[in-house]
C-alpha positions, 0 to 999 in steps of 0.5 A, spaced: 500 500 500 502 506 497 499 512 497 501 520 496 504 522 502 500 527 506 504 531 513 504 524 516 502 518 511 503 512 514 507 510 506 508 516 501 510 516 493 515 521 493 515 522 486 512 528 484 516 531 491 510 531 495 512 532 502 519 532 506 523 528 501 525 531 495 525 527 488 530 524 485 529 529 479 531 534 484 538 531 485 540 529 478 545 535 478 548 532 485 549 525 483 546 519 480 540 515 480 540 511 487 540 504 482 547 507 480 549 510 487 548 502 489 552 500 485 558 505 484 558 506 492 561 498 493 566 499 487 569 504 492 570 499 497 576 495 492 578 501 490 580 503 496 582 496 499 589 496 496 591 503 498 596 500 504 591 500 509 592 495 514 586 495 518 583 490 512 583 483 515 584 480 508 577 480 505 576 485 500 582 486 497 581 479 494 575 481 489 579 481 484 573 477 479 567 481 476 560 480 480 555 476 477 548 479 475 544 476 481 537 480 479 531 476 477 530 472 470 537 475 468 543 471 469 544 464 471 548 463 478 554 461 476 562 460 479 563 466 483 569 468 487 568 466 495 573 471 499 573 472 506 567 476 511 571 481 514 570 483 520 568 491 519 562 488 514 559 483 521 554 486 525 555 487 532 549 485 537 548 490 543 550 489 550 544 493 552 541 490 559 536 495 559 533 493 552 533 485 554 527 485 557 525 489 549 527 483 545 523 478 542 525 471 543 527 467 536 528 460 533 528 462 526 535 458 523 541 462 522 545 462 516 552 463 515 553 467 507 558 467 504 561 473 501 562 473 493 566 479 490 565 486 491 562 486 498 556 482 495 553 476 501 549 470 497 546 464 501 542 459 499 535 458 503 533 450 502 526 451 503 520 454 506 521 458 513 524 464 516 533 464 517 537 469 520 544 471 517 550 470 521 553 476 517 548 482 517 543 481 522 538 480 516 532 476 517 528 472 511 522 470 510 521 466 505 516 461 501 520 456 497 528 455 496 531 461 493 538 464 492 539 471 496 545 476 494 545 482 498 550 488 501 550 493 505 550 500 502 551 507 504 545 512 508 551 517 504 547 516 497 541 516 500 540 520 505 539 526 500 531 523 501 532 523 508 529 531 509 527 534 516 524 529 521 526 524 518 532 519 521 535 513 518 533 507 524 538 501 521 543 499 515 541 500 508 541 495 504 540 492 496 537 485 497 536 480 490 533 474 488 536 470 483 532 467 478 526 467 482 520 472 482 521 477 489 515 475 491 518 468 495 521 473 499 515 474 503 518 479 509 524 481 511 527 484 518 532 490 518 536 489 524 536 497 527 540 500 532 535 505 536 535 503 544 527 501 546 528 501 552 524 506 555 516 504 555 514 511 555 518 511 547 513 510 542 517 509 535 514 507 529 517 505 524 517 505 516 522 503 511 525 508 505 525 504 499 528 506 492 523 504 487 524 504 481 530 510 481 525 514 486 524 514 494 518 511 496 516 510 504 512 504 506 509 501 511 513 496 516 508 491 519 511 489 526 518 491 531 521 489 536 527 491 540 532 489 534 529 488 529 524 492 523 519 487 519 517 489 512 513 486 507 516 486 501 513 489 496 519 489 491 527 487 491 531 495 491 535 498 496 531 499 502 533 500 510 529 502 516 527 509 518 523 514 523 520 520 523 521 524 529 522 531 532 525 528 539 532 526 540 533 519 539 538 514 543 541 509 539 545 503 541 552 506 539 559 503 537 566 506 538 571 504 533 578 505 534 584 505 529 591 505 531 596 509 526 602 504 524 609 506 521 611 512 529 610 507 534 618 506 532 619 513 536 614 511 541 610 515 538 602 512 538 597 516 534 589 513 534 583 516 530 577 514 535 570 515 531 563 515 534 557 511 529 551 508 530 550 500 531 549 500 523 554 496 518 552 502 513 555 507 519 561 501 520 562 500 513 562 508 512 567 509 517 571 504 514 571 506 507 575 512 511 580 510 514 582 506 507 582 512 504 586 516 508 594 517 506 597 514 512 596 506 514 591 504 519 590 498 523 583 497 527 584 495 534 579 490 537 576 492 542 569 492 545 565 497 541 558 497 543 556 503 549 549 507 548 549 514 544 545 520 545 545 526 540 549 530 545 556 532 546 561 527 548 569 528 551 574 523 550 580 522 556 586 518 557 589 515 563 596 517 562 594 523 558 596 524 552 594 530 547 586 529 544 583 533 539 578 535 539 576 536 546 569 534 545 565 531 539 557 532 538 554 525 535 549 527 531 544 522 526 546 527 520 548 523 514 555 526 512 560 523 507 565 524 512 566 522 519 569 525 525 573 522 530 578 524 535 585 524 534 590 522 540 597 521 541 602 519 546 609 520 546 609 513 551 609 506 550 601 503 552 598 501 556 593 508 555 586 507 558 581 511 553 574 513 556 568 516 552 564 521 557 558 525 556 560 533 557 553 534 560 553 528 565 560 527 566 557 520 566 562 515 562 560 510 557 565 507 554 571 505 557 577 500 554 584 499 556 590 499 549 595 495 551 603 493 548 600 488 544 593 491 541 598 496 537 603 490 533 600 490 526 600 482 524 598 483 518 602 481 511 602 484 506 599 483 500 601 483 493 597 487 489 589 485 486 589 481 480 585 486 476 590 490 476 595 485 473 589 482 468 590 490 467 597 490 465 596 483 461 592 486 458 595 492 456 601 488 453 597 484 449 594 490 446 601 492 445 604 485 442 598 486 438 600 491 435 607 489 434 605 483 430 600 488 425 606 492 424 611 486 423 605 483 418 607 489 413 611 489 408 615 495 410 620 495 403 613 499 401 615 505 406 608 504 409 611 499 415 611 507 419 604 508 417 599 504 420 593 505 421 590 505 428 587 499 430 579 500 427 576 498 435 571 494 437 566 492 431 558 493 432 558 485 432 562 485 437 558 490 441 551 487 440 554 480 443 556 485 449 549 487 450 546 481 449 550 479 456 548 485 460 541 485 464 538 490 468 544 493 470 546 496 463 544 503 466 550 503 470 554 501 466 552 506 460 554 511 467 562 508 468 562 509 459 561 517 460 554 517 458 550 523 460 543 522 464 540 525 458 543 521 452 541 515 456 534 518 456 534 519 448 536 512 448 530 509 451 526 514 448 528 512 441 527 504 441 522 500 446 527 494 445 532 493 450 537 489 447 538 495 443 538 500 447 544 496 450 547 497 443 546 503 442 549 505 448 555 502 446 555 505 440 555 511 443 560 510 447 565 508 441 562 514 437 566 518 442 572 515 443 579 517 439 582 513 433 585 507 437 581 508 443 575 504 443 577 497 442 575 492 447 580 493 451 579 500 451 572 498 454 574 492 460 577 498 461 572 502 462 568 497 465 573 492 470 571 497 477 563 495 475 561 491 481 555 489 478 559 488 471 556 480 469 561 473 469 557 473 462 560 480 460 567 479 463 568 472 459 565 475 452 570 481 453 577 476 455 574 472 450 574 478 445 581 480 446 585 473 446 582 473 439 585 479 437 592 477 440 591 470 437 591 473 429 
């Protein structure tokens, strides 16, 4: 049930911007359509994984295979690369005593997932019941067996939708079924991170559900002191929300990461962050720390404490210099996070405690010693895509070498070559045929305008050949030499939702042309 939103409809279409939450439309010149975002905002993960942060625990770094497709009726499940869950991607379960009494016992089976490439889960469900993902704190409802992928995404792309007393309550995520209508995954429950402990606290929840490339709000259809139900109604991304204009409590995690490379000189730096119990909050901070310029390790420490939307101070025992001195912990949805920064000129032990200014009150407390500061971690040799990438490219030269040496060169032509024509319009109408619904993300990664897409469609109902003319397209505007099928596994490598179809026929493609 979807209405028009009124000043507090239970479920409100957003299109025509009606309400709090502006439409898509309206956030075209920001950025791209939350479809794409989805996809673009796990590809930074393996961008950043590699870039000598030691705070990796080994999982990500290792997607160096392309995604299957895992939307309905499209692809086939095939072979994926099966790499490690790291522990940044686990969701942590509160310690909270006070909300104990708030939880609903389960008995639903718990399900371990295991992590195909670019940060994307799969399970597979065997047969009609309710299972609880080990990983994420996901709980499917589900009719009949089915194969689910599933990752965690960004509030930073979407909370653009969330508008004044709108809060994000929980992860945001992309959940799919393969082959299979969406309509056998009959409810699925968001783990959230709000704290229902107080009985005179009255939430209602709903979810944000980005369908097709619009906000929509929708309805949920129970709670809990863990968990939001919803009835799905389509499988796009979607997480739980709250409207409120009260201050919220919220189970809060406190992550600490160790700067490697000064301890040497007795020197240690950390960077402490606050975020919600919420793998998009954890994910987002993590993706931070990797990008940094400088090498960071995560200390493992307790983490969950609970967290107001008000100020809090960070001490240590024996004192060292922190800056700031106090950080306000707010809902607001930014890009990038704030942390404290501290830094000793001593060896550890160094007790940290996170207190609230007005209160004094502390809410946190862990004990940094010698052996929580070593960096075990083993280099990494850098990801295969980028040695597939200078192969690649090496091909591509020697090709062109033996195209050169197959001239007769005692014509005076040998220093004149051609340049290599690119790929042919056959070659890309076998490509299209292999892309599914994901096509629109992938015209993004080959630099068409959001316009240009829009005339594509218009043009021509048949959807194989929107795929090649955006092909097309992109040849159009490359330069002489320029639009070979290297040049577009270039282009289309950092896809995540790139399918092993489309991998394989572009490997295939260029191994012929190596082979003449």
């Amino acid at each position: 049930m979807v209405a028009e939103m009124e000043s507090c409809g239970a479920a409100c279409h957003l299109e025509n911007g009606h309400g709090d939450i502006p439409t898509l439309h309206e956030k075209e010149n920001a950025g791209t359509s939350a479809e794409e975002s989805s996809g673009e905002e796990e590809d930074e993960d393996e961008d950043e994984d590699s870039e000598g942060c030691a705070e990796k625990d080994g999982g990500e770094g290792d997607a160096e295979e392309p995604d299957i497709e895992g939307s309905n009726n499209e692809s086939n499940p095939g072979p994926e690369a099966e790499v490690s869950i790291a522990k940044d991607e686990m969701h942590l379960k509160s310690c909270c005593e006070k909300c104990k009494a708030a939880q609903q016992s389960h008995d639903h089976e718990q399900v371990t997932p295991r992590k195909i490439s670019k940060g994307r889960l799969q399970v597979q469900l065997e047969g009609e019941g309710t299972y609880e993902c080990s990983v994420t704190g996901l709980v499917f409802e589900v009719s009949e067996p089915v194969l689910i992928r599933y990752s965690v995404l960004s509030w930073s792309k979407f909370g653009m939708f969330l508008r004044d007393s709108w809060k994000f309550a929980g992860p945001i995520f992309n959940v799919d079924t393969v082959n299979k209508d969406a309509s056998v995954l009959k409810s699925i429950q968001f783990p959230h991170s709000l704290c229902l402990a107080d009985p005179d606290t009255e939430m209602t929840f709903s979810v944000l559900h980005i369908k097709d490339n619009r906000p929509i709000i929708e309805p949920t259809v129970d709670h809990s002191g863990s968990h939001v139900k919803w009835c799905v109604s389509s499988l796009s991304p979607v997480g739980p929300i709250i409207q409120t204009n009260q201050p919220v409590e919220h189970h809060g995690v406190v992550l600490v990461y160790k700067e490697l490379g000064n301890s040497s000189n007795n020197n240690y730096s950390f960077r402490i962050y606050l975020a919600t119990n919420n793998s998009s909050d954890v994910k987002d901070i993590s993706k931070e720390v990797r990008s940094s310029k400088k090498r960071y390790m995560k200390v493992e420490k307790p983490p969950t404490c609970k967290l107001d939307e008000r100020r809090y101070r960070l001490t240590s025992e024996p004192e060292g210099e922190i800056n700031p001195e106090d950080l306000a912990f707010t809902l607001a949805i930014t890009k990038l996070k704030g942390y404290y920064e501290a830094f000793f000129e001593q060896p550890p032990p160094f007790k940290l405690s996170l207190i609230e200014t007005d209160s004094d009150q502390t809410v946190w407390s862990a004990t940094i010693r010698e052996g929580d500061c070593v960096d075990n971690t083993v280099e990494k040799p850098k990801k295969r895509i980028e040695s597939r990438k200078r192969s690649s490219s090496a091909s591509e030269e020697e090709l062109t070498n033996k195209k050169r040496r197959g001239l007769d060169e005692s014509d005076g032509l040998g220093a004149l070559t051609s340049p290599d024509p690119g790929v042919t319009e056959k070659q890309l109408l076998r490509v299209a045929k292999q892309m599914g619904k994901e096509w629109k993300q992938a015209a993004i990664y080959l630099g068409l305008s959001s316009s240009k897409l829009d005339d594509i469609q218009a043009a021509d109902k048949d959807v194989t050949m929107q795929k090649f003319k955006m092909l097309v397209d992109w040849k159009s505007r490359r330069q002489p030499g320029e639009a070979t099928v290297h040049h577009l596994w270039t282009c289309l490598e950092e896809m995540e939702d790139l399918p092993n179809q489309v991998h394989h026929i572009l490997k295939d493609m260029m191994d012929n042309s190596l082979a003449k």
